[in-house]
C-alpha positions in Angstrom: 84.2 -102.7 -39.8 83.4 -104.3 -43.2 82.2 -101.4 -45.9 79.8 -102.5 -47.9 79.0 -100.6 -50.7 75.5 -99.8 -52.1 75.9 -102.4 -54.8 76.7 -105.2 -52.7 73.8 -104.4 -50.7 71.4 -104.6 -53.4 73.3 -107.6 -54.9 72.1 -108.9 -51.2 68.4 -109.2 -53.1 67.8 -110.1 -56.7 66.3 -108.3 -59.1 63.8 -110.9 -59.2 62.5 -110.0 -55.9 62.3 -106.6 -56.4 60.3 -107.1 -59.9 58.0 -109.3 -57.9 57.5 -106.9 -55.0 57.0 -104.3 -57.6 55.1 -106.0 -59.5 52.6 -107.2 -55.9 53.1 -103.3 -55.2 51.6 -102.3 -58.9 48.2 -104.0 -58.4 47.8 -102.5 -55.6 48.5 -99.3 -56.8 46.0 -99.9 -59.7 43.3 -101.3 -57.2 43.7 -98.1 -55.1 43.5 -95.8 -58.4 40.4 -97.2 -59.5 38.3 -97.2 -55.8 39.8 -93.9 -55.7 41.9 -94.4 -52.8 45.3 -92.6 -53.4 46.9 -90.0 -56.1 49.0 -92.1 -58.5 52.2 -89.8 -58.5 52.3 -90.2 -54.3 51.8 -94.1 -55.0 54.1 -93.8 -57.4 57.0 -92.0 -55.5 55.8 -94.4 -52.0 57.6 -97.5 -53.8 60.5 -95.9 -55.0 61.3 -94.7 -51.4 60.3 -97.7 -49.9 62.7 -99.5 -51.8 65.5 -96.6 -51.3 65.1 -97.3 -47.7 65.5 -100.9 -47.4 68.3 -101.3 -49.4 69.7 -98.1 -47.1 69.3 -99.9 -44.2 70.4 -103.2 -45.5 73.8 -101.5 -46.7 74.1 -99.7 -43.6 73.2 -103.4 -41.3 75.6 -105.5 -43.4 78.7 -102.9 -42.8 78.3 -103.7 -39.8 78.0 -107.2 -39.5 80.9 -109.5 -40.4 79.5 -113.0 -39.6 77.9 -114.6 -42.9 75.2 -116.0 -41.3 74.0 -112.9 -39.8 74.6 -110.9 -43.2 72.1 -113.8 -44.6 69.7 -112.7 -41.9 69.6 -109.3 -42.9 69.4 -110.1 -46.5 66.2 -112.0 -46.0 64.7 -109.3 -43.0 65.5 -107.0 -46.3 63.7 -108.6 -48.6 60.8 -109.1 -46.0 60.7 -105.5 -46.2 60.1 -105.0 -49.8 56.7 -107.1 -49.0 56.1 -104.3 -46.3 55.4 -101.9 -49.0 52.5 -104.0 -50.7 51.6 -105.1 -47.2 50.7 -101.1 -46.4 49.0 -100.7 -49.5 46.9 -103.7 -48.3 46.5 -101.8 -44.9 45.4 -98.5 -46.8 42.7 -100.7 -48.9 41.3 -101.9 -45.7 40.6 -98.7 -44.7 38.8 -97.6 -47.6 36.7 -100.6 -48.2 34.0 -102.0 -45.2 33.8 -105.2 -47.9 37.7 -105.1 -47.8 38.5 -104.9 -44.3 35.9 -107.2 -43.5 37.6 -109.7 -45.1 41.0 -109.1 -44.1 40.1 -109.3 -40.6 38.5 -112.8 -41.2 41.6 -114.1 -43.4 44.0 -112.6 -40.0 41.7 -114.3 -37.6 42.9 -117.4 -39.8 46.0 -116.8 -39.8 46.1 -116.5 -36.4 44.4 -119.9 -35.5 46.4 -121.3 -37.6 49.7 -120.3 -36.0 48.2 -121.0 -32.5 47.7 -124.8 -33.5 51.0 -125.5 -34.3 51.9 -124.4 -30.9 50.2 -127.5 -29.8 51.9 -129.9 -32.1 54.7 -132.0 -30.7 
């Protein structure tokens, strides 16, 4: 099996990404704090983890995979997961807001039409 090492794992996703998903992550946080929706030292530690964990499981997926193309697969299913964090903050601000998850559920049913349609193209 190819080791990977912990660095080459997170060299896998730039620090770019991360700053972004941080950054996505941090207004969250901040819109949570203010409607009183979380304690900021759990929020705080939630992202840290979150991150921890990906690039674990990334390191742990690409030592096992020797084929470049998959590797690239996982590198991008890793950074996907970085969103996940913001996209459970999202979740948790749903729950705490009727106005919130009232629109959420409208911008999903969207989504969703939208995704349908281009299953009839072509």
């Amino acid at each position: 099996m190819n080791a990977i090492t912990e660095m080459e794992a997170f060299e896998s996703i730039s620090p770019a990404e991360i700053a972004k998903s941080a950054q996505m992550f941090e207004s969250l946080k901040q819109l949570r704090l203010k409607l009183g929706s979380g304690k900021e030292e759990v929020l705080e530690r939630a992202f840290e983890l979150h991150v921890q964990g990906v690039l674990e499981k990334l390191q742990k997926r690409l030592s096992e995979i020797t084929e470049p193309h998959q590797q690239n697969v996982e590198a991008i299913m890793a950074r996907h997961g970085l969103y996940d964090a913001a996209f459970q903050q999202i979740a948790l601000l749903c729950q705490s807001s009727k106005l919130i998850h009232h629109l959420s559920y409208k911008i999903s049913h969207s989504h969703v039409s939208l995704v349908l349609s281009l299953s009839h193209i072509g």
